[in-house]
Structures are given as C-alpha cells and as structure tokens.
N, C-alpha and C positions, 0 to 999 in steps of 0.2 A: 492476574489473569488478563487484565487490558494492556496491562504494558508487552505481556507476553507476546500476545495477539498484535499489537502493533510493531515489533519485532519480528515478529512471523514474516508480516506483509510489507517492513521494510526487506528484510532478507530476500521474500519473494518478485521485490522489484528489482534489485540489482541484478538479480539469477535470468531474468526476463530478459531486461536490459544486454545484457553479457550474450544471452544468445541472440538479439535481435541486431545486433552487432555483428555476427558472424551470415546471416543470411540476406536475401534480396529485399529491396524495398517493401512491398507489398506484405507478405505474409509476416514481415518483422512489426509492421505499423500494427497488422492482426493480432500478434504474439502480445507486442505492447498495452494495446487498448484493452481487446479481450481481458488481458491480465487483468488491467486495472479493474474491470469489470467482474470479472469474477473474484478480486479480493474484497471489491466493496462489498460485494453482495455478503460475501463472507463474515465480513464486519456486520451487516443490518440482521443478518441470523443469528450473531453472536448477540445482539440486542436485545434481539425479540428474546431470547432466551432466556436471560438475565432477568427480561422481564415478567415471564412467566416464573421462572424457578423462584428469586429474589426479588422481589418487587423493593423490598427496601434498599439495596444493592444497584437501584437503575441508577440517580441522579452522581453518585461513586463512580460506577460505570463508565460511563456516558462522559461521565469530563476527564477521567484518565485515558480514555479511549481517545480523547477525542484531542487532550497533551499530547501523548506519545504518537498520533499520527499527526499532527505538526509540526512536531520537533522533527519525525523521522521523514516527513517532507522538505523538509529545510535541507535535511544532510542528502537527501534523494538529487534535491535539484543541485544543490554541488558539485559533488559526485559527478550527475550527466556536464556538467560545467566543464569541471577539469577535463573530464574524459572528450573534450570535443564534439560532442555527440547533437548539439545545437549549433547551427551553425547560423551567422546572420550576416547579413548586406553591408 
C-alpha cells in the first residue's frame, strides 16, 4: 500500500510537471506547488489512517512510505534535470 501510494504521487508529479510545462509562468508555479501540497496532505491522511485502522502497521508504514518517496524523489529530480526544466546562471 505505501509503495503504491508513493507511485501514485510520483505518477502525479510528472503529470503536473508535463502540464506546468505547457502554461504561463504563474499559474504553472500554482499547479506545481499546489500539487506538491495536496499530495503531501494526501500522504499525512494516508497516516493517520493507518494509524487508526492498524496501529501495528504504523512504524511498516511509515518507513516504506517514507523509501518509496525518496527514491521516487531522486528519479523526480532527474527527470526535471534532463527535461531542462531548472535552469541555473
């Protein structure tokens, strides 16, 4: 379930990504951030959840959740790499 969910919220970065890419400054920064912000929250619901339903299931959780969105940061921040999408001085 955590790996899933961290797959979700990679998938849902690229998708964000891809169309903040196609619009204007401003409302792409919105798209972006927003996103990130509503995946986290996404994530801390999935928590709390967990830790209501399974309490034995939190500390499992919690560190697969917490792998698969590092690893899927790592390939996130690539990804924006190659794609250009950072640009520096």
């Amino acid at each position: 379930m955590a790996w899933g969910l961290s797959s979700a919220n990679f998938i849902t970065a690229l998708w964000s990504l891809t169309l903040a890419q196609r619009k204007a400054l401003i409302p792409s920064m919105v798209l972006v951030f927003g996103g990130g912000g509503l995946r986290m929250l996404i994530m801390v619901v999935s928590i709390i959840t967990i830790m209501m339903l399974r309490p034995q299931w939190m500390t499992l959780y919690c560190l697969l959740l917490l792998a698969g969105y590092v690893f899927y940061l790592i390939i996130e921040v690539v990804v924006i790499h190659k794609l250009g999408l950072v640009q520096g001085k």
